[in-house]
KEKE-3310 file (N, C-alpha, C; in steps of 0.2 Angstrom, whole numbers, plus 5000, padded with zeros to 4 digits):
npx = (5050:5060:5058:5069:5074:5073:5082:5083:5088:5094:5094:5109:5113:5123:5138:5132:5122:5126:5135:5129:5121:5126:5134:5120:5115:5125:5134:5146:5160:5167:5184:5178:5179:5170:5157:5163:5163:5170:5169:5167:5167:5161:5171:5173:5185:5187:5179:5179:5191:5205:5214:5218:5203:5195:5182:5183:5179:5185:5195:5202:5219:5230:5239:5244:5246:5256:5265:5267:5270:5285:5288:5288:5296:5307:5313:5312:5323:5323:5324:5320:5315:5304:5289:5287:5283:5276:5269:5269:5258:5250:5246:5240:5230:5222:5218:5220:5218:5208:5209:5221:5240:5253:5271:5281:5299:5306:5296:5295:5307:5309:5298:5304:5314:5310:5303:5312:5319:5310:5306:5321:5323:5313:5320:5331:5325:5318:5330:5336:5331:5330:5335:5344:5353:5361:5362:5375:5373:5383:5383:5389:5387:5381:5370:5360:5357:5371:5374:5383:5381:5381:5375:5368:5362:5352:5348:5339:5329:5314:5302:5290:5296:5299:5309:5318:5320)
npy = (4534:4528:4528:4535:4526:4526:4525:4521:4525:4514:4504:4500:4499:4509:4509:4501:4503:4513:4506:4496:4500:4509:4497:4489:4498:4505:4496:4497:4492:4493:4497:4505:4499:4490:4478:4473:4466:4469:4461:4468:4479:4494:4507:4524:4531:4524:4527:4540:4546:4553:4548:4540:4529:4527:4532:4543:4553:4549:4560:4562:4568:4572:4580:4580:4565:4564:4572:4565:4551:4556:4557:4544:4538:4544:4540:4526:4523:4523:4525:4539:4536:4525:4529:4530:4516:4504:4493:4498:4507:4499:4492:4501:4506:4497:4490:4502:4517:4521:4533:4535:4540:4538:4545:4556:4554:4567:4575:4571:4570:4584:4591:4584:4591:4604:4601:4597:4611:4619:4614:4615:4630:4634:4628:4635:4649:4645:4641:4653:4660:4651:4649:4637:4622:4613:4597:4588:4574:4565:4553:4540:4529:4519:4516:4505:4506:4507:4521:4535:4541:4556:4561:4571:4571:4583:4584:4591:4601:4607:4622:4616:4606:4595:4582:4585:4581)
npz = (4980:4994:5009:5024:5036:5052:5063:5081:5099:5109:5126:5130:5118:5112:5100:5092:5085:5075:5069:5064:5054:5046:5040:5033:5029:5020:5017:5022:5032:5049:5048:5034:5023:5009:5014:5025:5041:5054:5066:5078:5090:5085:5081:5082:5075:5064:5054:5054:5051:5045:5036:5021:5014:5025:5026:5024:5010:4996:4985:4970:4965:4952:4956:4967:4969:4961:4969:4981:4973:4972:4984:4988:4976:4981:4996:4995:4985:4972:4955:4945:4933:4937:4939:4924:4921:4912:4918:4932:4931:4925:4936:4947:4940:4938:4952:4960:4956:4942:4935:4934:4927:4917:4925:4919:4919:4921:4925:4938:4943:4942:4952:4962:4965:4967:4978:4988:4986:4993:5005:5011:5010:5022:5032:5033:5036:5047:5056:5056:5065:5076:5094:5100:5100:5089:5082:5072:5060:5050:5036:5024:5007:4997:4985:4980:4967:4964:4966:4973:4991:5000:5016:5028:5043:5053:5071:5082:5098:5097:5101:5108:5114:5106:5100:5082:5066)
capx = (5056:5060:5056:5073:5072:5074:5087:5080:5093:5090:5100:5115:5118:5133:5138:5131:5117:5129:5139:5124:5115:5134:5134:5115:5114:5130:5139:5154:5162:5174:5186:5177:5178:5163:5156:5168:5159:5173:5170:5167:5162:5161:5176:5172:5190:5187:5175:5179:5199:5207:5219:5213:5200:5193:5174:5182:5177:5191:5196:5208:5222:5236:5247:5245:5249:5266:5272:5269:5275:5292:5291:5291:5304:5317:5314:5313:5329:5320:5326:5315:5309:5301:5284:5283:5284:5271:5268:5265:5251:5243:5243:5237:5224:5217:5218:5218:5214:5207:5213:5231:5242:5260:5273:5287:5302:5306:5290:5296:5312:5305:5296:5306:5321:5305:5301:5320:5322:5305:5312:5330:5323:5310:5324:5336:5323:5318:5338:5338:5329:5332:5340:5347:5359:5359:5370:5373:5378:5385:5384:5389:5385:5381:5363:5356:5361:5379:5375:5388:5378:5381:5370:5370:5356:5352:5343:5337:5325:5310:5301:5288:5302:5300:5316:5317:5331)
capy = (4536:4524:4533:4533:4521:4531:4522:4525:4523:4506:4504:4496:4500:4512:4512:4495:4507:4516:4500:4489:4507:4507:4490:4487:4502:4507:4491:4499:4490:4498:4500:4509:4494:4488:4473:4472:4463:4472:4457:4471:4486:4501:4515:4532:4533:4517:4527:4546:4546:4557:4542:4535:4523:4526:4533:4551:4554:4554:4563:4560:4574:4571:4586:4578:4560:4566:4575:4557:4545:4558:4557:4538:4537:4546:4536:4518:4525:4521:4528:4543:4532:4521:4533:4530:4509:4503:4489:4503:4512:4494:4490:4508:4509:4491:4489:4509:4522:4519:4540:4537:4540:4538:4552:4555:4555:4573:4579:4566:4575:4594:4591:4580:4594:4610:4603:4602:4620:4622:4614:4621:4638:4634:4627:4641:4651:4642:4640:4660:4664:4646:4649:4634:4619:4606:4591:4586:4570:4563:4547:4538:4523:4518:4515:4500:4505:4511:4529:4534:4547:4557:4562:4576:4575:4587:4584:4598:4600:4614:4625:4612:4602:4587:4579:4585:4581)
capz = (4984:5000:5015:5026:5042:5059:5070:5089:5101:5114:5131:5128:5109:5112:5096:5087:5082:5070:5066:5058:5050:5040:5038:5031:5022:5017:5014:5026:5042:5055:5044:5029:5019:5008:5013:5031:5045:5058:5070:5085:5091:5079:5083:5076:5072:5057:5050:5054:5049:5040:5031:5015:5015:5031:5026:5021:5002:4990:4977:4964:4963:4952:4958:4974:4968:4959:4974:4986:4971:4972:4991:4989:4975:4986:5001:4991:4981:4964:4946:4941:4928:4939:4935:4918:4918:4911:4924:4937:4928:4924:4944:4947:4935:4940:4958:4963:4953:4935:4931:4933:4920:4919:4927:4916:4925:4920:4931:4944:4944:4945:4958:4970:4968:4971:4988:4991:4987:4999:5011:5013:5013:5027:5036:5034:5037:5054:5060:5058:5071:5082:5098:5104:5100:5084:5080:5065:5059:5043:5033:5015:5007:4991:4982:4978:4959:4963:4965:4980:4995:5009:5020:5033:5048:5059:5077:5085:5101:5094:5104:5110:5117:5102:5094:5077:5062)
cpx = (5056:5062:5062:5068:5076:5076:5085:5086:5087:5095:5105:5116:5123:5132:5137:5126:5120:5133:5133:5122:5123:5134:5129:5115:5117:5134:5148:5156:5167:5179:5186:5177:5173:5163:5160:5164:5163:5173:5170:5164:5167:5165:5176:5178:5189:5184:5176:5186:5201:5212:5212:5208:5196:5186:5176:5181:5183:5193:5203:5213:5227:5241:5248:5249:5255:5269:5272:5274:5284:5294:5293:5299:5310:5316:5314:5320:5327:5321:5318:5311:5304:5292:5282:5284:5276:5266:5262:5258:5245:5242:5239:5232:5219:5216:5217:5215:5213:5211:5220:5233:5252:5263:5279:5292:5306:5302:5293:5304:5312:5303:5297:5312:5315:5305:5308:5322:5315:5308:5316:5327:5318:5314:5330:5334:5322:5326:5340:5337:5329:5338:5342:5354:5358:5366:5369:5379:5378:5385:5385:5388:5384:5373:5362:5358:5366:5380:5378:5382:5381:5377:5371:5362:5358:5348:5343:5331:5319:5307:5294:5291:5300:5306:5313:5324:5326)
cpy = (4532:4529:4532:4530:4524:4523:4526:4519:4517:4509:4500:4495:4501:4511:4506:4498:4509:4511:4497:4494:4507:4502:4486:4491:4506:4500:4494:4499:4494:4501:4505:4504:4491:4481:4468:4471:4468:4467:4461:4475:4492:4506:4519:4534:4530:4521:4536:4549:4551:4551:4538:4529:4522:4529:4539:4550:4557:4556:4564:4567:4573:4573:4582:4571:4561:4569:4570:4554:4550:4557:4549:4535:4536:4541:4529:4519:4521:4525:4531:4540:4527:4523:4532:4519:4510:4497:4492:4505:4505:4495:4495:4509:4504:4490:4495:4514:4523:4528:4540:4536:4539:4545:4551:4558:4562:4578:4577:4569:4583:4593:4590:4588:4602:4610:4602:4608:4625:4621:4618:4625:4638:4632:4634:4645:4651:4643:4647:4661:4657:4647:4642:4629:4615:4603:4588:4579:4565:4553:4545:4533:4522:4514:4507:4498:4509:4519:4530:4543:4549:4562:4565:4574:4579:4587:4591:4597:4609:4615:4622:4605:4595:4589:4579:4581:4581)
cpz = (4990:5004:5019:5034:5048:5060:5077:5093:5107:5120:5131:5124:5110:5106:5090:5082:5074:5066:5062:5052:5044:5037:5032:5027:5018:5014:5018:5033:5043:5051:5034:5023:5015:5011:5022:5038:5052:5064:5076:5084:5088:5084:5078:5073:5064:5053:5050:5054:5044:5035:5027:5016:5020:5032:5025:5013:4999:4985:4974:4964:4962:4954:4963:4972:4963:4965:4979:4981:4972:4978:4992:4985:4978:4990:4999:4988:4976:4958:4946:4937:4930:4938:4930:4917:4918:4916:4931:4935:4927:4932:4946:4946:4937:4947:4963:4961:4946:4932:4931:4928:4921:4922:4925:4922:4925:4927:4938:4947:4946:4950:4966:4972:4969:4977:4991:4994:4993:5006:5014:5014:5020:5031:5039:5037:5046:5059:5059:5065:5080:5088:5104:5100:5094:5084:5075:5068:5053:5040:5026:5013:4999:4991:4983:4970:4956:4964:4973:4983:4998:5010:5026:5038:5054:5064:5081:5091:5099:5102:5109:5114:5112:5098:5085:5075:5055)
residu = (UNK:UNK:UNK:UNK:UNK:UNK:UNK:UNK:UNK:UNK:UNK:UNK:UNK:UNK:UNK:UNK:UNK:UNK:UNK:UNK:UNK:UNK:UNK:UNK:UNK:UNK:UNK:UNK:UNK:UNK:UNK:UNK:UNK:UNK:UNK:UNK:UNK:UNK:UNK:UNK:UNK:UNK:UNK:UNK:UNK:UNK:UNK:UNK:UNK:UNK:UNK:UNK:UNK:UNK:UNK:UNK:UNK:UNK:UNK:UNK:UNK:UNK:UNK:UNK:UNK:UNK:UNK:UNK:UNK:UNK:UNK:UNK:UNK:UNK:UNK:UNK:UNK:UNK:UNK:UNK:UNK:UNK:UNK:UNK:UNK:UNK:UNK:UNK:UNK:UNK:UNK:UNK:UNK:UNK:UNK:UNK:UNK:UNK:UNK:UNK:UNK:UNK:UNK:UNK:UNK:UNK:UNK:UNK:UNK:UNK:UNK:UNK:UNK:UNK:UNK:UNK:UNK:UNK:UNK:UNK:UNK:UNK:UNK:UNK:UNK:UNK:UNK:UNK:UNK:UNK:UNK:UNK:UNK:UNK:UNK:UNK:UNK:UNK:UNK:UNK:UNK:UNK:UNK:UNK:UNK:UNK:UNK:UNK:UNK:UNK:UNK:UNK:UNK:UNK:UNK:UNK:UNK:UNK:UNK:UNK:UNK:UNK:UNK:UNK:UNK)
# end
């Protein structure tokens, strides 16, 4: 068994110390990368991130990966079915995650109109007890593939004084 190798800090490492010891014996620059030179000086953000890829350990969770692909559909305005091409699942499977499997657009559908109905009630729930002023404002438009919208936003200043809608 190789005995690990004590890093002893010098005067004027800062944080080069931590950057080569990732670098040499991890194979992982600044930004979590394998193999990633970082070309600076090492930020604990690069490597202590909560967003993907950044040196936290990830783990696979479909539920979760259907309820993003449903948040990306809506906001791309992509046909439910866009889940089950088979295209998708090849790039997916080769490029990101070998476990992924297709998401019939049924699933894709459940779950985008759930967090809907989570939604609204947290909001209903919230505009119960909110005491101040909201504006709403409307708009309509047509898709991409002929489907006609409209659209209600509401801005409101919460109780941290940040613009919501």
């Amino acid at each position: 068994m190789k005995k690990p190798k004590n890093y002893k800090w010098q005067k004027n490492d800062g944080t080069g110390t931590m950057s080569r010891h990732l670098r040499s014996e991890h194979g992982l620059g600044p930004e979590g990368e394998e193999g990633s030179s970082g070309g600076g000086q090492a930020q604990l953000h690069g490597y202590a991130s909560d967003m993907p890829g950044a040196g936290m350990p990830f783990i696979y969770n479909r539920d979760r990966m259907i309820s993003e692909l449903g948040k990306f559909i809506i906001a791309d305005e992509l046909p439910y079915s866009f889940g089950e091409s088979s295209n998708y699942e090849y790039f997916n499977r080769v490029a990101l995650q070998p476990q992924y499997r297709k998401v019939p657009r049924n699933t894709l559908k459940r779950r985008t109109q759930q967090s809907y109905y989570a939604y609204r009630g947290y909001l209903m729930k919230m505009f119960r007890t909110y005491d101040g002023r909201v504006s709403l404002t409307s708009d309509t438009w047509t898709s991409t593939y002929g489907e006609p919208f409209v659209c209600v936003t509401a801005h409101w200043i919460d109780n941290d004084w940040l613009l919501q809608k």
